[in-house]
Backbone as a chain_set.jsonl record, in Angstrom:
{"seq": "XXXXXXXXXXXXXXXXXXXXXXXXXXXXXXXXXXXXXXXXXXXXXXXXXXXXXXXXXXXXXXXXXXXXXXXXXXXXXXXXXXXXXXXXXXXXXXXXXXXXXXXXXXXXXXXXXXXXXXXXXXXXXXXXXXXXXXXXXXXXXXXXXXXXXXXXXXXXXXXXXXXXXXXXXXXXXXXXXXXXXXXXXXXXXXXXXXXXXXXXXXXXXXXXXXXXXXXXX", "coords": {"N": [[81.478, 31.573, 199.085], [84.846, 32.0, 197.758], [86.94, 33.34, 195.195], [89.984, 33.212, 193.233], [91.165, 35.796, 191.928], [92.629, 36.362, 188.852], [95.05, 38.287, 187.034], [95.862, 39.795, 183.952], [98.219, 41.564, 182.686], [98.367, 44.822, 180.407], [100.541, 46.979, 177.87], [100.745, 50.036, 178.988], [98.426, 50.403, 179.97], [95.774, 49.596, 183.063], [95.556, 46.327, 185.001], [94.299, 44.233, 183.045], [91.547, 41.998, 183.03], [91.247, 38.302, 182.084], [89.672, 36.168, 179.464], [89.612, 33.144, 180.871], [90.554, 33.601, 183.118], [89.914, 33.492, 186.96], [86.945, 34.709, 188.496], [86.563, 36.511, 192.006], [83.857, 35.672, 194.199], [81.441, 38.03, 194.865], [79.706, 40.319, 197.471], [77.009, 42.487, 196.307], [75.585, 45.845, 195.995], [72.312, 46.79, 194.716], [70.862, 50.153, 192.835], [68.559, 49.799, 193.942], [68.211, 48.634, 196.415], [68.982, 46.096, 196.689], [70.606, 43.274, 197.742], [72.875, 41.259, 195.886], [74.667, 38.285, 194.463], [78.101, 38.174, 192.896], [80.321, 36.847, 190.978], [76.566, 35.733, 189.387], [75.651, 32.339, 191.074], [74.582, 30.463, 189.777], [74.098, 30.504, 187.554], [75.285, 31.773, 184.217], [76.944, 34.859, 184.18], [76.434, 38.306, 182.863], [78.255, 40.65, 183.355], [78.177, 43.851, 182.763], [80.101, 47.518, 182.276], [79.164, 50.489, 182.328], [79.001, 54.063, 181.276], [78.515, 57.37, 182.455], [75.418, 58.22, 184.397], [73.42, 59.519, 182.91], [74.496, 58.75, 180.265], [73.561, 59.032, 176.797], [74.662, 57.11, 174.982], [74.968, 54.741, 176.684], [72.054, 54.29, 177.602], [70.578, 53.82, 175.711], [71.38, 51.743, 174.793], [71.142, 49.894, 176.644], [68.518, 49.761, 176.812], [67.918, 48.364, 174.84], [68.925, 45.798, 175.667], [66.978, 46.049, 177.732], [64.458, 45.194, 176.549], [64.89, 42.688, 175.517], [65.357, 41.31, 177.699], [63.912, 38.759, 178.83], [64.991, 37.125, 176.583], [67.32, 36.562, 177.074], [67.388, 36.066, 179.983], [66.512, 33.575, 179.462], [68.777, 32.416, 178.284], [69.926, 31.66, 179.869], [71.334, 33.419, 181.424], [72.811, 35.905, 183.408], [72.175, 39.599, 184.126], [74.122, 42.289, 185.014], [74.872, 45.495, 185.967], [77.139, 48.144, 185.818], [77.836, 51.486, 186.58], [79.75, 54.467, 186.892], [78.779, 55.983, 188.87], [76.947, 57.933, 191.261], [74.247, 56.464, 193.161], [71.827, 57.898, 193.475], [72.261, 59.58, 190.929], [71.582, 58.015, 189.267], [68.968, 56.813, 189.564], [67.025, 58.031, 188.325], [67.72, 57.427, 185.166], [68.024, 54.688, 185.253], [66.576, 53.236, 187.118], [64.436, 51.858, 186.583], [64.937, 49.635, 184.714], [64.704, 45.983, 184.647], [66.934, 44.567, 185.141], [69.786, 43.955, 187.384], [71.17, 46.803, 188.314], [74.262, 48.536, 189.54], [75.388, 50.866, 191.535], [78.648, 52.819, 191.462], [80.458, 54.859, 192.318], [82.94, 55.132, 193.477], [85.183, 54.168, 191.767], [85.752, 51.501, 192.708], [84.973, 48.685, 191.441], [85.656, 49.351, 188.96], [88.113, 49.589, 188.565], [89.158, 47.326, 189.87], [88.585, 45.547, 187.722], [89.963, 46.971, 185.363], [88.682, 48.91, 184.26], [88.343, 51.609, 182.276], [89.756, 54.885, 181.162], [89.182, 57.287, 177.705], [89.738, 59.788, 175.86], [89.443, 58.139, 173.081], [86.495, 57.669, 173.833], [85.184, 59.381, 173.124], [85.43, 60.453, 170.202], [85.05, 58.257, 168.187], [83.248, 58.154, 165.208], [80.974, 56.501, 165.518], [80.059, 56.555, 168.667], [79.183, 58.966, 168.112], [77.063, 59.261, 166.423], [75.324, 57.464, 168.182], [73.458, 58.949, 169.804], [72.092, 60.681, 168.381], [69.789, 59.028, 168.006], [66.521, 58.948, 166.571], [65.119, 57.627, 168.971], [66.406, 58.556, 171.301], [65.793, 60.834, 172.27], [63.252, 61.345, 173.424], [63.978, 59.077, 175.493], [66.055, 60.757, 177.106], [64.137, 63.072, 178.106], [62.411, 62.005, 179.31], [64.677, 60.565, 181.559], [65.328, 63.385, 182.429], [62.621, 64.702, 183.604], [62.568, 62.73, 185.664], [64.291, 63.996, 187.3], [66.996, 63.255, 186.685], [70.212, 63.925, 184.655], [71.285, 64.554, 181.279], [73.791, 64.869, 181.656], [77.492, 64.671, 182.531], [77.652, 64.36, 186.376], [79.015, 65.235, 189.662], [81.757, 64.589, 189.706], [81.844, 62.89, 187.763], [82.467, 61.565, 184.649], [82.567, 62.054, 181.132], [84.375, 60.558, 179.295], [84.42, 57.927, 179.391], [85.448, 54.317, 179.11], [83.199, 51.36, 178.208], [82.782, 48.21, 179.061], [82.351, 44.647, 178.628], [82.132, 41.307, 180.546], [81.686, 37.671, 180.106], [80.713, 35.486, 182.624], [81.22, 32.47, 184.324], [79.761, 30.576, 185.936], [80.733, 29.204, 188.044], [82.76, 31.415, 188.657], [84.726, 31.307, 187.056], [86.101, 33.406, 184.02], [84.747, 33.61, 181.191], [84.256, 35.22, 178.228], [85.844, 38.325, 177.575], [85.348, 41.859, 177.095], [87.129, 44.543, 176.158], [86.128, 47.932, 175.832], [86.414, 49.931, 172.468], [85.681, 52.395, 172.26], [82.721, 54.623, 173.076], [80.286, 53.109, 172.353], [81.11, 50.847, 171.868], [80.396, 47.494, 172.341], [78.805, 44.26, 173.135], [75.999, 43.245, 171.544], [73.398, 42.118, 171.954], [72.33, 40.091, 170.486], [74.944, 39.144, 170.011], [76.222, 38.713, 172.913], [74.572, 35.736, 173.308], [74.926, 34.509, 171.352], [77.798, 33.918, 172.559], [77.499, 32.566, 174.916], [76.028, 29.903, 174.321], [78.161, 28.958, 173.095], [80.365, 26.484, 171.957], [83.485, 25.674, 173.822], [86.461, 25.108, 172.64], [88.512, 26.621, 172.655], [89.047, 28.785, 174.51], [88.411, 32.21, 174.922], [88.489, 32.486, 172.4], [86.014, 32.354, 170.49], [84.08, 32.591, 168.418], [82.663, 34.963, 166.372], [79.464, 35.257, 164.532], [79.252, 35.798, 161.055], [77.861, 38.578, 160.678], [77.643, 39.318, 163.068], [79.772, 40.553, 163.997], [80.682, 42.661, 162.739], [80.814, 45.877, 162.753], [78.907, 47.368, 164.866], [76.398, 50.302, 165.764], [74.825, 50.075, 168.305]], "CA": [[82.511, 31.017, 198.209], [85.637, 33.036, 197.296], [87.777, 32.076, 194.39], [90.916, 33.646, 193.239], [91.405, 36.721, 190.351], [94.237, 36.42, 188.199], [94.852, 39.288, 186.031], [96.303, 39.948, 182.537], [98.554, 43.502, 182.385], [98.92, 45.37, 178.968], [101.494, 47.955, 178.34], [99.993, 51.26, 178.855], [96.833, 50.005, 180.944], [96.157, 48.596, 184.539], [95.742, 45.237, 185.093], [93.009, 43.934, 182.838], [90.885, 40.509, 183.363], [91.133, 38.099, 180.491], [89.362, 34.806, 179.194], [90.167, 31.982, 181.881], [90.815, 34.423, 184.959], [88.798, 33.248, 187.917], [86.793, 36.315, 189.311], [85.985, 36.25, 193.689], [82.507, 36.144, 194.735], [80.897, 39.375, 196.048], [78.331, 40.755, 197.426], [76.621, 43.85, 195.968], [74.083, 46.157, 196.581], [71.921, 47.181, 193.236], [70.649, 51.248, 193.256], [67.16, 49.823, 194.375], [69.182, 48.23, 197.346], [68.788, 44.763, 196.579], [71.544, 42.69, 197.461], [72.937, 40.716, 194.877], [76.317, 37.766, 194.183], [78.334, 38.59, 191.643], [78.928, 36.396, 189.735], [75.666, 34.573, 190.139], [75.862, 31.297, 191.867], [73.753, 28.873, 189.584], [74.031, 30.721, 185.949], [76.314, 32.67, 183.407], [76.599, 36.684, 184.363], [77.01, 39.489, 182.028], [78.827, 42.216, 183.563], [78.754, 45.019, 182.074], [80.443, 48.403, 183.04], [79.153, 51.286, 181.328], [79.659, 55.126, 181.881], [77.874, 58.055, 184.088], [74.522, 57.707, 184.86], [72.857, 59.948, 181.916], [75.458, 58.598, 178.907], [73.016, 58.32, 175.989], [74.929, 55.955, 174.129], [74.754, 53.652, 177.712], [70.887, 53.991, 178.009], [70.051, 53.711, 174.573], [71.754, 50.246, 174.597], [70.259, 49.412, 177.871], [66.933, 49.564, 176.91], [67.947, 47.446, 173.817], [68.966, 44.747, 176.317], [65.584, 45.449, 178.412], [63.362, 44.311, 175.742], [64.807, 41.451, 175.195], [65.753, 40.311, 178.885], [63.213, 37.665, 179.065], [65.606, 35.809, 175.892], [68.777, 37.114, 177.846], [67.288, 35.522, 180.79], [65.99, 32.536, 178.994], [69.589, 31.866, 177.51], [71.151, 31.049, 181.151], [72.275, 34.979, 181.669], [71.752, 37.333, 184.653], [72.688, 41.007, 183.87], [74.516, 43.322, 186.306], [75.281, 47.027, 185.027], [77.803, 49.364, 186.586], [77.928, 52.638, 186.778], [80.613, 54.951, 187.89], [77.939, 57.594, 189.067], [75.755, 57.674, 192.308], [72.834, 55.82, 193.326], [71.34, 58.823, 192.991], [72.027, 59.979, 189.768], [71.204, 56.668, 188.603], [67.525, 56.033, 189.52], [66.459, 58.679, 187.238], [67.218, 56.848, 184.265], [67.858, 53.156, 185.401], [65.363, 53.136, 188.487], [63.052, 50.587, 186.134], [65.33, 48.73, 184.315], [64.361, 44.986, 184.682], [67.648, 44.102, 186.005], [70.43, 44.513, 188.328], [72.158, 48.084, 187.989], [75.358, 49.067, 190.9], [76.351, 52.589, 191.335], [80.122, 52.308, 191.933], [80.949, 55.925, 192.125], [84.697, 55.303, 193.542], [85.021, 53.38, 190.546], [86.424, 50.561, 192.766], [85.074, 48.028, 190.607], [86.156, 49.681, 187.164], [90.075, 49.564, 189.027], [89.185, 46.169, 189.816], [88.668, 44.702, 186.49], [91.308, 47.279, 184.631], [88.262, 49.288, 182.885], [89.853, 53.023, 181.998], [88.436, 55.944, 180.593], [90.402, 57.513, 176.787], [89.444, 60.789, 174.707], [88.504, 58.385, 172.342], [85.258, 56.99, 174.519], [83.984, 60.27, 172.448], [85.924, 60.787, 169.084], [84.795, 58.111, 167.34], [81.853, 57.933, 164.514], [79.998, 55.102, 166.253], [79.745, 57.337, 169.723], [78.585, 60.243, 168.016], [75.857, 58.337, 166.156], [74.062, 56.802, 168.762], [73.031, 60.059, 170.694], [71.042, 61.333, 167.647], [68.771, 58.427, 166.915], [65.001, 59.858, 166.931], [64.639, 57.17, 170.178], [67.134, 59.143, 172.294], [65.061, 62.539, 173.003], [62.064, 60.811, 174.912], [64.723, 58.502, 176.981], [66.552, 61.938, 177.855], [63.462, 63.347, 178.533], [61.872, 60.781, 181.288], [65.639, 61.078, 182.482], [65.088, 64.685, 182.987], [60.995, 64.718, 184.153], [62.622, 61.989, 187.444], [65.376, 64.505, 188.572], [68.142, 63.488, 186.24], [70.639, 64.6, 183.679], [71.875, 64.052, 180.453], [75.702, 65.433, 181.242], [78.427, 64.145, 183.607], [77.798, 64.582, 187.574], [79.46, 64.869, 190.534], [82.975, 63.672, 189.821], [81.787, 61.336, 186.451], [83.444, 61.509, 183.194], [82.205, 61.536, 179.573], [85.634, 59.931, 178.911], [84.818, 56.282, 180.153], [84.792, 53.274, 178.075], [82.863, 50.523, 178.269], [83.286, 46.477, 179.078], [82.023, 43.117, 178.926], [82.992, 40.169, 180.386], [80.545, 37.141, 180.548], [81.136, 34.927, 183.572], [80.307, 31.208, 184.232], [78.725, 30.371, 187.698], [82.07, 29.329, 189.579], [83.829, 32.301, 188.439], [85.668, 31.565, 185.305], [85.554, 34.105, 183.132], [84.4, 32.869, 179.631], [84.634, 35.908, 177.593], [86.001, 39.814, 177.866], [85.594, 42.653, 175.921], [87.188, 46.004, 176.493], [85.694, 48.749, 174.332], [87.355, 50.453, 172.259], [84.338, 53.766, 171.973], [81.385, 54.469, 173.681], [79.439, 52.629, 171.722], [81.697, 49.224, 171.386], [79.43, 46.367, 173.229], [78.285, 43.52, 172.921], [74.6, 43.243, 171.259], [72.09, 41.039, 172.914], [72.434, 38.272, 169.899], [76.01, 38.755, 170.386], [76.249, 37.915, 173.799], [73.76, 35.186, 173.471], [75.954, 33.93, 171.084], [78.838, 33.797, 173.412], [76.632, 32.013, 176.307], [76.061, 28.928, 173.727], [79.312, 28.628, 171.872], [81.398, 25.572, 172.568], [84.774, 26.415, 174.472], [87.219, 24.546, 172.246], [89.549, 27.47, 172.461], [88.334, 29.386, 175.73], [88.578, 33.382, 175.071], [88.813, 32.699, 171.158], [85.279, 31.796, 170.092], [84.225, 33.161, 166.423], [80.671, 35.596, 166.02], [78.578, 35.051, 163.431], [79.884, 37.109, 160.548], [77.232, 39.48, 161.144], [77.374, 40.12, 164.361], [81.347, 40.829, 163.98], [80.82, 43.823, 161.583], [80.592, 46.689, 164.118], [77.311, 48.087, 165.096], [76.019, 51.298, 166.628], [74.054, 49.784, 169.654]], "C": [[83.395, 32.151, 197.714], [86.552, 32.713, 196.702], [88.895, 33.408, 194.281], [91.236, 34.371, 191.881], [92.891, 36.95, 190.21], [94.356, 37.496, 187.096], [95.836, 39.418, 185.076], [97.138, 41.286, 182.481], [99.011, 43.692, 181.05], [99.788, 46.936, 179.303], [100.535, 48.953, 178.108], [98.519, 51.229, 179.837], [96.633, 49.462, 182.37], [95.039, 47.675, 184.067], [94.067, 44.786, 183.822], [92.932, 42.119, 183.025], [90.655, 39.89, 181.684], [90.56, 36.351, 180.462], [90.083, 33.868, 180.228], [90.863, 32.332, 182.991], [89.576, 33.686, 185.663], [88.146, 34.729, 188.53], [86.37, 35.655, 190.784], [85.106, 36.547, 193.562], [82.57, 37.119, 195.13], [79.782, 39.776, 195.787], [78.154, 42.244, 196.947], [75.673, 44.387, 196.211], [73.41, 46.984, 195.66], [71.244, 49.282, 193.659], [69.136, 50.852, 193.729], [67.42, 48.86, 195.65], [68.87, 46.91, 198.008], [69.986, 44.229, 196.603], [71.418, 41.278, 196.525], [74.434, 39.409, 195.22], [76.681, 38.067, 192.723], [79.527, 38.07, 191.639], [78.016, 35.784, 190.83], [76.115, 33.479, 190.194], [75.673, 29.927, 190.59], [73.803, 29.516, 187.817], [75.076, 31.883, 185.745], [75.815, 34.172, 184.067], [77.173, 37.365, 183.143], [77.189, 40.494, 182.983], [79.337, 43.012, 182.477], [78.802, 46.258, 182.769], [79.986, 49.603, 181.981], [79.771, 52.943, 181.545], [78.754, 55.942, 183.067], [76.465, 57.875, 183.194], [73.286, 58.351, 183.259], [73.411, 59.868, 180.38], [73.902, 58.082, 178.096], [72.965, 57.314, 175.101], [74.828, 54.541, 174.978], [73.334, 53.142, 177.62], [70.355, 53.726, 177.034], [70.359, 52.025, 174.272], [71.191, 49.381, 175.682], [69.217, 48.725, 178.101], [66.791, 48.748, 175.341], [68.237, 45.846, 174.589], [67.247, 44.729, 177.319], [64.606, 45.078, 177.738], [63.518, 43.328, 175.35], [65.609, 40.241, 176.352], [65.278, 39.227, 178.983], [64.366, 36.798, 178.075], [66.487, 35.775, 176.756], [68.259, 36.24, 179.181], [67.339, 33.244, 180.454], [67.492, 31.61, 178.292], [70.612, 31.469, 178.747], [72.2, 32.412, 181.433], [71.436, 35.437, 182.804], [72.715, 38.206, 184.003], [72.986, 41.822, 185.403], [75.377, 44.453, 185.207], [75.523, 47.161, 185.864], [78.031, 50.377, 186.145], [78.867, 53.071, 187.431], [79.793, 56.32, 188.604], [76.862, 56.98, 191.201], [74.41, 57.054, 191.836], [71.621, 56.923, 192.644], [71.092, 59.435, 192.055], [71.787, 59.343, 188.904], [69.655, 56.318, 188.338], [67.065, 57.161, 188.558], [66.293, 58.092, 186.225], [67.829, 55.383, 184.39], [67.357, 52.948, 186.28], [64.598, 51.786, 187.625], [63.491, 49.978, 185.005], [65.158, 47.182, 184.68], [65.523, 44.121, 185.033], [68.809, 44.338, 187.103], [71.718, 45.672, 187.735], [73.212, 48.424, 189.367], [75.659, 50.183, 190.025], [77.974, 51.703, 192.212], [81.041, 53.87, 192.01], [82.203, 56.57, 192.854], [85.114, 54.669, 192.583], [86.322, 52.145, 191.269], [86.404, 49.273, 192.087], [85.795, 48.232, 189.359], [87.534, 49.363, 187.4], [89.995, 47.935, 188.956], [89.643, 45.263, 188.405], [89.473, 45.366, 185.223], [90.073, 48.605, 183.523], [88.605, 51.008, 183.1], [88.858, 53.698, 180.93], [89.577, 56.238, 179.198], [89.462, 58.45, 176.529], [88.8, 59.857, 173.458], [87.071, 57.418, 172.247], [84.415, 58.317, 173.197], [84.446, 60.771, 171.007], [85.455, 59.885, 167.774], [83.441, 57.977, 166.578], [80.717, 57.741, 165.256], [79.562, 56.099, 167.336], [79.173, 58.403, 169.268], [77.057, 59.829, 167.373], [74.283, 58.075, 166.795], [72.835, 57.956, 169.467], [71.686, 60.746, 169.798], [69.741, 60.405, 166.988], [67.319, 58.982, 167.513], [64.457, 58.737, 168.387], [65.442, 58.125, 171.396], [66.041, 60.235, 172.83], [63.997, 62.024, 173.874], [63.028, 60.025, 175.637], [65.57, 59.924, 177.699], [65.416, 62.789, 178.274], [63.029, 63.189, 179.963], [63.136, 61.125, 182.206], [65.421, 62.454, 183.559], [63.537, 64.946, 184.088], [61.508, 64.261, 185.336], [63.694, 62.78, 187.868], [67.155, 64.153, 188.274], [68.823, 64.378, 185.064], [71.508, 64.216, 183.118], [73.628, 64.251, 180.151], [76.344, 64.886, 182.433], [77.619, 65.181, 185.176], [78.284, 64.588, 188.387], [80.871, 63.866, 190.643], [82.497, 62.686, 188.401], [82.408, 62.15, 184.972], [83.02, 61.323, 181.643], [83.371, 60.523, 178.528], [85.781, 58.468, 179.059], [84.748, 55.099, 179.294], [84.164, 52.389, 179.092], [83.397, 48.847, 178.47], [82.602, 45.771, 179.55], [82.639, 42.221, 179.181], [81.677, 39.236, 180.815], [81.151, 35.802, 181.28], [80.412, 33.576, 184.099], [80.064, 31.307, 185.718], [80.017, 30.236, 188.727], [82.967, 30.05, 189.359], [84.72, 32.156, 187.43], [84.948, 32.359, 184.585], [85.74, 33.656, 181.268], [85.125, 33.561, 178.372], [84.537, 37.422, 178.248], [86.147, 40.789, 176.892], [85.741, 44.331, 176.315], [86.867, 46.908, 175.441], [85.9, 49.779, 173.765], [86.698, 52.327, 172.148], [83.505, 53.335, 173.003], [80.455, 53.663, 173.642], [79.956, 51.469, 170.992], [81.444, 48.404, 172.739], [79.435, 45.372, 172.779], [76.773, 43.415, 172.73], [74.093, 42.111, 171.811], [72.335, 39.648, 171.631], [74.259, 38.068, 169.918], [76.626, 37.558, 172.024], [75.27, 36.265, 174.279], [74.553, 33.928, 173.06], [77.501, 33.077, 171.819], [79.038, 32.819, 174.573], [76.833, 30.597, 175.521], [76.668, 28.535, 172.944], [79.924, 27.517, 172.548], [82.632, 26.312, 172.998], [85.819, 25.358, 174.266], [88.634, 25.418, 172.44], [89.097, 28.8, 173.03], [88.744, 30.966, 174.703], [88.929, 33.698, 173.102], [87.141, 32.536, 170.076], [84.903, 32.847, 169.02], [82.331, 34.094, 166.578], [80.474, 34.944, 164.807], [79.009, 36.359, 162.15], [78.923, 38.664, 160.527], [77.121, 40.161, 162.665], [79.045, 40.653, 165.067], [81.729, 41.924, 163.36], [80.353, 44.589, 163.309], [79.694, 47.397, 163.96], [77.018, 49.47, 166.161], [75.618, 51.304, 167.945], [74.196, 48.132, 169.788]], "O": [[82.867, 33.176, 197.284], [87.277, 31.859, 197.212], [88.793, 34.405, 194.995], [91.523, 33.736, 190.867], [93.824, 37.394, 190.88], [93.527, 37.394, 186.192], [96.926, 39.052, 185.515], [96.43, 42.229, 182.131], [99.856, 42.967, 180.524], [99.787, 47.682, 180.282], [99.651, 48.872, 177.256], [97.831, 52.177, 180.214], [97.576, 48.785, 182.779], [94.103, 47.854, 183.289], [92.932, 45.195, 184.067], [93.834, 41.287, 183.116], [90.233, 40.414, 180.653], [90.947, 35.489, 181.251], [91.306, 33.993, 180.29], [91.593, 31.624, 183.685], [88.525, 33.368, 185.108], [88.838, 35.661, 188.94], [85.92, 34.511, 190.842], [84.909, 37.58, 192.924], [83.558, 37.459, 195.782], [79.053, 39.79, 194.795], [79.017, 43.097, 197.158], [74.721, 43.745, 196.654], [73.874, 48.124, 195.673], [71.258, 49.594, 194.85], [68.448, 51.857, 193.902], [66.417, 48.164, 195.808], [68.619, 46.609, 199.175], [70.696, 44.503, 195.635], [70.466, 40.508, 196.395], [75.172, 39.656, 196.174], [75.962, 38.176, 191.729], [80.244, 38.745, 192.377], [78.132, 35.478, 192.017], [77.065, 33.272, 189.439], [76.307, 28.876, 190.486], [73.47, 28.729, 186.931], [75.569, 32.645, 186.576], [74.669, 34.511, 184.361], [78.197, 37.022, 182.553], [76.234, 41.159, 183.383], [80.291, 42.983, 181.699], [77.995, 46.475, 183.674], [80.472, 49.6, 180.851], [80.927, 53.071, 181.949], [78.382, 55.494, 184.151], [76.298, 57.577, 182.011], [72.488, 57.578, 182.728], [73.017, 60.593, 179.466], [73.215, 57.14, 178.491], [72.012, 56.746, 174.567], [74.668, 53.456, 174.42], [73.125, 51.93, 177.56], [69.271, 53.208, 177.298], [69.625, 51.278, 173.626], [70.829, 48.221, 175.485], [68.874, 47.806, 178.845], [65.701, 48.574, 174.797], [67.771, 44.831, 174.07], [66.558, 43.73, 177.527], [63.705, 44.537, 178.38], [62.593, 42.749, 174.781], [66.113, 39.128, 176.203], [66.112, 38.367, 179.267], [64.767, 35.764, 178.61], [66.479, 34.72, 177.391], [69.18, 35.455, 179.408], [67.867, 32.248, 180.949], [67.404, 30.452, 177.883], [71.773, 31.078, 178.627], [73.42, 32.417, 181.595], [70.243, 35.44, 183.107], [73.762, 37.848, 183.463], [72.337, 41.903, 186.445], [76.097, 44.333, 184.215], [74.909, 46.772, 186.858], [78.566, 50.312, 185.038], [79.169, 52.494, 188.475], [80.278, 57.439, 188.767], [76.453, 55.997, 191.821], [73.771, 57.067, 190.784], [70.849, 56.787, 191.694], [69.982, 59.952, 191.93], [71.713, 59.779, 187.756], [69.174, 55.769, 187.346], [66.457, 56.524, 187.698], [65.13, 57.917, 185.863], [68.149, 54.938, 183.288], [67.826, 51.851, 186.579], [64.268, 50.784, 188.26], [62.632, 49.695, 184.17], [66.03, 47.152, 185.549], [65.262, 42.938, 185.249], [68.445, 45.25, 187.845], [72.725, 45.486, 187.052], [72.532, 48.565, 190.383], [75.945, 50.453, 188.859], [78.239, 50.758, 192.956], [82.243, 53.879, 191.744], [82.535, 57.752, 192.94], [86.282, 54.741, 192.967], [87.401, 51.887, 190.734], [87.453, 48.634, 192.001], [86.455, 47.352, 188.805], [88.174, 48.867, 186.473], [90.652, 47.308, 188.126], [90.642, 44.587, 188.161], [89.698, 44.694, 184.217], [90.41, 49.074, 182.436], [89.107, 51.443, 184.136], [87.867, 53.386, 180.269], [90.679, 55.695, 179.272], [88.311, 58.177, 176.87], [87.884, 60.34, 172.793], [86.623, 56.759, 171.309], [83.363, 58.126, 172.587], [83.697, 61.649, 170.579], [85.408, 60.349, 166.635], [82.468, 57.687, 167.273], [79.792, 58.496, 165.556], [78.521, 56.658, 166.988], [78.495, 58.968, 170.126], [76.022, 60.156, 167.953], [73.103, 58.223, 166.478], [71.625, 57.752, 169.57], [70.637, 61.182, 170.273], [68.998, 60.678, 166.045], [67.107, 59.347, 168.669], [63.367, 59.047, 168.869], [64.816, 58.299, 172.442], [65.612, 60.177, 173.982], [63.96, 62.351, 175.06], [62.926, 60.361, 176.817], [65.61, 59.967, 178.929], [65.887, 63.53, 179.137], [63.136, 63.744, 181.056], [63.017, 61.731, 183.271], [65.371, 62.569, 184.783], [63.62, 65.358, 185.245], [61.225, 64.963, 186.307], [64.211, 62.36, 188.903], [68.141, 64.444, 188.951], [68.239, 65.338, 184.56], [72.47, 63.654, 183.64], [74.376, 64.016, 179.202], [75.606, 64.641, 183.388], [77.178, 66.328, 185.092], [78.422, 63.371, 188.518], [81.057, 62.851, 191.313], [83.111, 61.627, 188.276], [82.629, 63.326, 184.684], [83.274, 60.247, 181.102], [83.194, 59.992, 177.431], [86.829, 57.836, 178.931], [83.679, 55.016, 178.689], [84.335, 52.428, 180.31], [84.438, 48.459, 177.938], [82.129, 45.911, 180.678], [83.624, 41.924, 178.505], [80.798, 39.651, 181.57], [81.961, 35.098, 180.678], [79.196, 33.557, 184.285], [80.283, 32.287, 186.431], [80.265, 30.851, 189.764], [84.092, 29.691, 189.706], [85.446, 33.08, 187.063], [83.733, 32.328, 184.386], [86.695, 33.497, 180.509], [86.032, 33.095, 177.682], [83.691, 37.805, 179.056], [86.929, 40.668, 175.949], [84.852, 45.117, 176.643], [87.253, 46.731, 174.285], [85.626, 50.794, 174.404], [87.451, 53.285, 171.965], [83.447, 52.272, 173.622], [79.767, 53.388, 174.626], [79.548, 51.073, 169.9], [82.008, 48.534, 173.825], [80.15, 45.297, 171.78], [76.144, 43.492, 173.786], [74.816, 41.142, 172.039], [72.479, 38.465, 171.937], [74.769, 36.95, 169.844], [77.099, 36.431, 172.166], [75.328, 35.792, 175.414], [74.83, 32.899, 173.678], [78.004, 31.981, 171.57], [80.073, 32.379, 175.072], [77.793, 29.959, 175.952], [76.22, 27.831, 172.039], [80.013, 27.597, 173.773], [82.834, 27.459, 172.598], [86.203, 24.692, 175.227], [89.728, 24.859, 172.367], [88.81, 29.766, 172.324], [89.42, 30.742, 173.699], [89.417, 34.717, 172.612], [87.298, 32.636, 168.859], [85.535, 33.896, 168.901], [81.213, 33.652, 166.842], [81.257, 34.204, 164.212], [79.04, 37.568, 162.374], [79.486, 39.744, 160.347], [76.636, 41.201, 163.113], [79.336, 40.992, 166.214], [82.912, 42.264, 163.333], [79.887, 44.171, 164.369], [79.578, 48.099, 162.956], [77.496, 49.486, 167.296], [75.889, 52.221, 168.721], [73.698, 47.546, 170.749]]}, "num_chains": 1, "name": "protein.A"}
């Protein structure tokens, strides 16, 4: 099945994807070289794009979504993470993540969907934050122990932002969120949120006032 992407352009940015774009099927191939569709076929997807392969503010949020995949699963979501980094510099520290991770290290997806790197992926508060919480040093650790590393590789960028967009089964895209820091996501009851909101007013739907205040991870 192959549907048809319509894209949104802002001044200053390429093309971005916005609430009630259709995205095209495709196939992918995850760093544990599982092919995948994307979107899935039969339930909502979260794509998310994050940065290179050892970003602590990426893996630290990561592993806030892998403990609570089973709800994330349970709420009619599959997860697909991208990376602009090699396969390679990937399985170090997403090798045993619990769901589907793509290296994309021409960053033809990130062009695809408009996502763009700024100076201030690392200037603000929030990004500097996350790196020092007392969970970070054992996940940069293990990183390090399998053969990776906690600093840009091979062509990757500490400069990259982040983005969500969560995607219904025949390719409409529901909701998108480009981010404005390192460390501007969507949280696991956010997106959960997002999955079970009515769509009275597609690409406008309201958080919970708590989960609208901006958070570290």
């Amino acid at each position: 099945m192959t549907t048809t992407m319509h894209t949104s352009g802002q001044p200053g940015t390429t093309s971005r994807i916005a609430p009630g774009d259709t995205i095209a099927t495709r196939e992918l191939t995850t760093i544990r070289s599982e092919r995948i569709l994307a979107p899935a076929p039969d339930v909502m997807t979260h794509l998310q794009f994050r940065r290179y392969a050892g970003c602590p503010v990426c893996n630290l949020h990561l592993q806030s979504m892998a403990r609570r995949h089973d709800r994330i699963t349970a709420s009619g979501i599959r997860e697909i993470v991208v990376f602009h980094s090699t396969a390679a510099d990937m399985l170090p520290h997403q090798g045993q993540l619990p769901f589907a991770v793509i290296a994309d290290p021409s960053r033809k997806l990130y062009h695809e969907f408009g996502v763009t790197t700024s100076p201030r992926a690392v200037l603000h508060p929030r990004a500097w934050a996350a790196p020092f919480k007392p969970q970070v040093c054992p996940m940069i650790l293990r990183g390090i122990r399998g053969g990776g590393s906690p600093a840009p590789r091979h062509g990757d960028t500490a400069l990259g932002l982040p983005a969500d967009f969560l995607i219904e089964s025949g390719g409409r895209v529901r909701e998108a969120k480009y981010g404005q820091h390192a460390s501007d996501h969507w949280t696991v009851d956010e997106l959960i949120h997002l999955a079970h909101a009515p769509e009275a007013h597609p690409g406008h739907h309201e958080l919970p006032r708590r989960a609208r205040e901006p958070r570290p991870s």
